[in-house]
C-alpha positions in Angstrom: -5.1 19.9 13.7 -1.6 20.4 14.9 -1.2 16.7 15.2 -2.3 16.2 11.8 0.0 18.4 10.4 2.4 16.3 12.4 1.8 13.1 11.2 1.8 14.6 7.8 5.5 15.5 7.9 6.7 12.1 9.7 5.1 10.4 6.5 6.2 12.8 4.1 10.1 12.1 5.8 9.3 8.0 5.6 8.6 8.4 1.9 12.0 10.5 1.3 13.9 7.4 2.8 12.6 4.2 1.9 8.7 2.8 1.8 8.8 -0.5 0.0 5.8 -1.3 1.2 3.7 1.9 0.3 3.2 1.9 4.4 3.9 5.2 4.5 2.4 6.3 1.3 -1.8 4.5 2.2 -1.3 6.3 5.7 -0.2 9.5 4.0 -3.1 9.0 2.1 -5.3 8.3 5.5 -4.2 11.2 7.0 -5.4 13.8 3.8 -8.7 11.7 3.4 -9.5 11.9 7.0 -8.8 15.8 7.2 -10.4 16.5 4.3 -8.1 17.1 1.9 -9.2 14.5 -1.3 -7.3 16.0 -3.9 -4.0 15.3 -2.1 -5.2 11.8 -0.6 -6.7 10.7 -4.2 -3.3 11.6 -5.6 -1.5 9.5 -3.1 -4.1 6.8 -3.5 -3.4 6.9 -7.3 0.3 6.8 -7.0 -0.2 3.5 -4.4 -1.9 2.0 -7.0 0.9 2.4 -9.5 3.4 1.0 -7.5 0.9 -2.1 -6.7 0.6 -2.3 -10.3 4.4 -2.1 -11.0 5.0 -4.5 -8.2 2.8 -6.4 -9.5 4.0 -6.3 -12.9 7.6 -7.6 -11.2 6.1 -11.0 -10.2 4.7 -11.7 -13.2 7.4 -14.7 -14.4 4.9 -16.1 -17.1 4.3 -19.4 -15.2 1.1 -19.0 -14.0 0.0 -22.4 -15.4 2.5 -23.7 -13.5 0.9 -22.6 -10.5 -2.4 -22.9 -11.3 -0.5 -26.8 -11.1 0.7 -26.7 -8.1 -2.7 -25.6 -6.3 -4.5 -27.9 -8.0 -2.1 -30.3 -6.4 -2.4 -28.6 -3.1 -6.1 -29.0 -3.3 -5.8 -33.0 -3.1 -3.4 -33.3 -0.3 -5.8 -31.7 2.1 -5.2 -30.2 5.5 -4.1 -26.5 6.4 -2.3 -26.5 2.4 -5.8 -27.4 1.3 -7.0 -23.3 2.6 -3.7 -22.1 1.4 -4.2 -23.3 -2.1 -7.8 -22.6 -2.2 -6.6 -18.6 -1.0 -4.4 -18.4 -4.3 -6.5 -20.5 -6.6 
């Protein structure tokens, strides 16, 4: 328990500074789910979600034609683009 509670405060200092990845913020989230707590772990989860979504909402330049394109283009060269392109078509 103690090292729980532990874990819970080093996270809960990473997100004060700087998480750009949401690191922090799933294993937060881990922690609470795995001791039992699912109110505070689906809040955490929840709040993930929105910065995915935000993030996500970041990239989104408008040119996804454009890249459909480029994959498509990918797919006829072959080799290790080939599974690269397939992954993002």
């Amino acid at each position: 328990v103690a090292n729980y509670e532990l874990a819970i405060r080093c996270y809960q200092r990473a997100l004060e500074g700087n998480d750009p990845d949401g690191i922090a913020l799933h294993s937060l989230a881990k922690l609470h789910q795995q001791r039992g707590d699912q109110e505070a772990a689906e809040q955490l989860y929840r709040t993930n979600l929105a910065r995915l979504d935000q993030y996500a909402s970041m990239q989104d330049t408008g040119r996804l034609a454009e890249a459909q394109s480029f994959c498509e283009r990918l797919l006829d060269l072959g080799g290790p683009h080939k599974e690269k392109a397939k992954a993002l078509a």
